[in-house]
C-alpha positions in Angstrom: -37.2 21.1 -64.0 -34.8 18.2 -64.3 -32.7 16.9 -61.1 -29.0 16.2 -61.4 -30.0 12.8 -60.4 -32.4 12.4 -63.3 -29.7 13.9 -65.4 -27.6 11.4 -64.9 -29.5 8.5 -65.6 -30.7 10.3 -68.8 -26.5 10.3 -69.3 -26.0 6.9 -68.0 -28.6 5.4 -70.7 -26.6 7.0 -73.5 -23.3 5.9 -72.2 -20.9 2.8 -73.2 -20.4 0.2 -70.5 -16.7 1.5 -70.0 -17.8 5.3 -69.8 -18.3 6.3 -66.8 -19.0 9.4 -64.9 -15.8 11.0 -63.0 -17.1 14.7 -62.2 -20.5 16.4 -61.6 -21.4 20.4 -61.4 -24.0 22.9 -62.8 -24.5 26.2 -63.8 -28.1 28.0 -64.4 -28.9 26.2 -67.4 -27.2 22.7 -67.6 -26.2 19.7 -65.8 -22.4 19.4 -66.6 -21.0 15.8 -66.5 -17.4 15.0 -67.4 -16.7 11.3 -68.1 -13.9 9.2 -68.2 -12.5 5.4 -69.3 -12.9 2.9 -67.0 -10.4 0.1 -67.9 -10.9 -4.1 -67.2 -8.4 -3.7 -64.4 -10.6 -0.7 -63.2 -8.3 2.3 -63.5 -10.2 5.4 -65.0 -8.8 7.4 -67.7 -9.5 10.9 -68.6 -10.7 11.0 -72.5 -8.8 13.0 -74.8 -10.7 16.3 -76.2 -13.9 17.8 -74.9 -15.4 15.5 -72.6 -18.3 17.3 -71.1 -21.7 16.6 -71.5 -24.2 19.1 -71.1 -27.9 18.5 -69.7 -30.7 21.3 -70.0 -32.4 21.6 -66.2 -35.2 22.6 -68.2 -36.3 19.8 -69.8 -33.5 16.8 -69.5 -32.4 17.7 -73.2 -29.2 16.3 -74.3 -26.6 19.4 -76.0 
């Protein structure tokens, strides 16, 4: 079984330097991560379209 913390660094691997992670929550099956758009000035953005990544507890896979 996969932590949320080991979720996220399998996410955080993945990820662009200027994608960050805004928002965190589960369900049975997955690690949910919504991201955002972290600007040079710092301000985060919300990205347009689906933005959540899924995370299988199960076995750290990637949907």
């Amino acid at each position: 079984m996969v932590t949320q913390q080991q979720a996220e660094e399998i996410l955080k691997k993945s990820l662009a330097d200027n994608l960050i992670i805004t928002e965190a929550f589960d369900n049975d099956e997955y690690w949910l991560f919504e991201l955002g758009l972290k600007a040079a000035d710092g301000k985060v953005s919300p990205l347009v379209g689906p933005n959540i990544i899924r995370i299988r507890k199960e076995d750290g896979y990637m949907d």
